[in-house]
C-alpha positions as CSV (number, residue, x, y, z in Angstrom):
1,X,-131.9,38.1,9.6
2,X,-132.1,40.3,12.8
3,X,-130.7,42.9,11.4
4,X,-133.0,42.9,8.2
5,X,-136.1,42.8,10.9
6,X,-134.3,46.5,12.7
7,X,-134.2,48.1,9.4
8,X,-137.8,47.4,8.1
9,X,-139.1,48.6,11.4
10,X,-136.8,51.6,11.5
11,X,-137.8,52.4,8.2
12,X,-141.5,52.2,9.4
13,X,-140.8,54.5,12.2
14,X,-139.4,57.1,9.6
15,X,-142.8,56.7,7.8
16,X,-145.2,57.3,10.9
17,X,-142.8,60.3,12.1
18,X,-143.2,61.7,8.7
19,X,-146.9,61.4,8.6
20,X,-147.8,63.3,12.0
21,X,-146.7,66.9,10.8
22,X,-149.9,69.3,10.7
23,X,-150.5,71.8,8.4
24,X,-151.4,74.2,10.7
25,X,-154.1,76.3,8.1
26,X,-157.1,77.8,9.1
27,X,-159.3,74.6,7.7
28,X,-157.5,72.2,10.5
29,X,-159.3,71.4,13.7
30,X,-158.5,69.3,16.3
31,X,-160.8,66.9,17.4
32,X,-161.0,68.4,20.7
33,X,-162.2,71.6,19.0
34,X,-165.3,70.2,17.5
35,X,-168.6,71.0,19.1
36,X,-166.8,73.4,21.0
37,X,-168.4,77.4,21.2
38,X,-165.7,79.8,19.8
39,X,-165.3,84.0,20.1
40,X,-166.3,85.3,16.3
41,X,-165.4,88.8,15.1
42,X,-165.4,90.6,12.0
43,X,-162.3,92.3,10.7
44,X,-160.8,93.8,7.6
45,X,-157.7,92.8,6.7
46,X,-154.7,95.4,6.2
47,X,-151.9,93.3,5.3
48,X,-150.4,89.8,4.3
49,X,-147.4,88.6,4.4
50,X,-145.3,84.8,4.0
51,X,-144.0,83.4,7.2
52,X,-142.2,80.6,8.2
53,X,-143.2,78.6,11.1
54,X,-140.8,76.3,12.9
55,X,-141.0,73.0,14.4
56,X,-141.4,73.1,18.2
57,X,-138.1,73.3,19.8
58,X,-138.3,69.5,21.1
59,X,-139.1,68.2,17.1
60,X,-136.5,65.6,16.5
61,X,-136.7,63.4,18.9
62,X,-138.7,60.4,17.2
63,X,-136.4,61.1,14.3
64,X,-133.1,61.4,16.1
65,X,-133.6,58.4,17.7
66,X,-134.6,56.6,14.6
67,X,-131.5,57.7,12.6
68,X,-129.9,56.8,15.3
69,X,-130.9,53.0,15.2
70,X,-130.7,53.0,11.2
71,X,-127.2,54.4,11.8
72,X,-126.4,52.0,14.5
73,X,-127.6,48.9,12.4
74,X,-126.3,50.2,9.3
75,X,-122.8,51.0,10.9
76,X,-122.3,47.6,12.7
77,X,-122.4,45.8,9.3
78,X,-118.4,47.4,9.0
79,X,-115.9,45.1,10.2
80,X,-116.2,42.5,12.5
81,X,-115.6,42.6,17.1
82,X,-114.2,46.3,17.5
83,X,-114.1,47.5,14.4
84,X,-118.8,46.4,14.6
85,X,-118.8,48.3,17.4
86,X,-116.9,51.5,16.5
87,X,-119.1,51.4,13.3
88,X,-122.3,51.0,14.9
89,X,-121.4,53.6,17.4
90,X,-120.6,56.4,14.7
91,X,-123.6,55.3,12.8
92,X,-125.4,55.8,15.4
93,X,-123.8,59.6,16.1
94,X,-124.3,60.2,12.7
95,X,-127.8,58.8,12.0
96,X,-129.0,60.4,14.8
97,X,-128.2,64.0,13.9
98,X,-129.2,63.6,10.2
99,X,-132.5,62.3,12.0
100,X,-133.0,65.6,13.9
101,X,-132.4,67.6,10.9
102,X,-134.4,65.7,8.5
103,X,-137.4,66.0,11.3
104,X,-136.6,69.5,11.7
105,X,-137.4,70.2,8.4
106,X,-140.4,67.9,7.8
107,X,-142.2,69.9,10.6
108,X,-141.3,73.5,9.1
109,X,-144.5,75.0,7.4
110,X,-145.2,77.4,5.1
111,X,-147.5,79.9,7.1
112,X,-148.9,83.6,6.9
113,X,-149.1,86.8,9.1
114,X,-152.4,88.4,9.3
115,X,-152.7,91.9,10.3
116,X,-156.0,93.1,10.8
117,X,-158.5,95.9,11.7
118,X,-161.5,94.8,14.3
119,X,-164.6,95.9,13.2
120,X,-166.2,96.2,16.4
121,X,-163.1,98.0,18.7
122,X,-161.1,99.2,15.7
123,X,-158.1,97.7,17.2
124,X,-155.0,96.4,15.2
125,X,-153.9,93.2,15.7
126,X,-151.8,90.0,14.0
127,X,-152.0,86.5,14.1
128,X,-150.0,83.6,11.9
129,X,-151.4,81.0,11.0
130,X,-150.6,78.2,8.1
131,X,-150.8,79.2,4.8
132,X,-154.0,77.9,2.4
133,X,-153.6,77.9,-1.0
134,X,-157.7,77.5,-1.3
135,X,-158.5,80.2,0.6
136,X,-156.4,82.8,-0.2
137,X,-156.4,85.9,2.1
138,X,-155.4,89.3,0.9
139,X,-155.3,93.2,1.8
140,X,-158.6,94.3,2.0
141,X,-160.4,91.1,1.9
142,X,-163.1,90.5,5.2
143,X,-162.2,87.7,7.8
144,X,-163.6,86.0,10.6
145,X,-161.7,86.0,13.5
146,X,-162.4,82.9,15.5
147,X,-161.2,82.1,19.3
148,X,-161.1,79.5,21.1
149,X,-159.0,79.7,24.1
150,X,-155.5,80.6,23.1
151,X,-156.3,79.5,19.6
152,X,-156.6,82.3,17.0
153,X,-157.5,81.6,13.0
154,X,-158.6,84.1,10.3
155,X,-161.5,82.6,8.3
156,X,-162.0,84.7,4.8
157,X,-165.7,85.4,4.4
């Protein structure tokens, strides 16, 4: 019965680990952003191309350690004294890295990088930013360029 308890709420961590990955595109705010004043420029864009963007270098921890306890239940059900606990113990080395992987790759995005011409300096610059499907930016096309703090998006006009 105990164990049937660890696996629902390992599966439910799964679930809420899966369902915190942002999509990074320039139509998501943070809540801390909102009423906040931002830098605006105008800027011509001169090229676009696909990007990847990672997960942060410490993404895997939530699911690591919740393959890890999936693997750790699901490996102690093999055998019985020793042989419980050398199964739960490789389950759990085994859970854990297909955890990291599987959150690795649940927090990889799709993304663009921008290069652009300033209107008001003429300066060249780049920024990446997740890629939107809705709003589309191409070669040619005008942007906003919107700042706040370190924060950089490209807004299509």
């Amino acid at each position: 019965m105990m164990r049937r308890v660890g696996v629902v709420f390992s599966a439910a961590a799964v679930l809420l680990v899966s369902g915190c990955a942002s999509t990074m595109s320039a139509n998501d705010y943070a809540r801390s952003a909102a009423m906040q004043e931002m830098e605006v420029k105008l800027a011509t864009v001169l090229s676009v191309r696909p990007v990847r963007i990672e997960a942060p270098e410490h993404a895997g921890g939530a699911g690591g350690a919740t393959g890890a306890s999936l693997g750790a239940i699901a490996g102690s059900n093999v055998g019985s004294g020793r042989g419980s606990l050398a199964g739960a113990i490789a389950g759990a080395l085994i859970g854990g890295v297909i955890g990291v992987v599987a959150d690795k790759a649940a927090n990889t995005r799709e993304g663009i990088e921008i290069v652009y011409r300033l209107d008001d300096t003429g300066e060249t610059k780049a920024l990446v930013q997740g890629r939107d499907e809705s709003a589309e930016i191409k070669p040619g096309d005008r942007v906003r360029i919107m700042k706040m703090g370190s924060r950089v998006r490209a807004v299509k006009l």
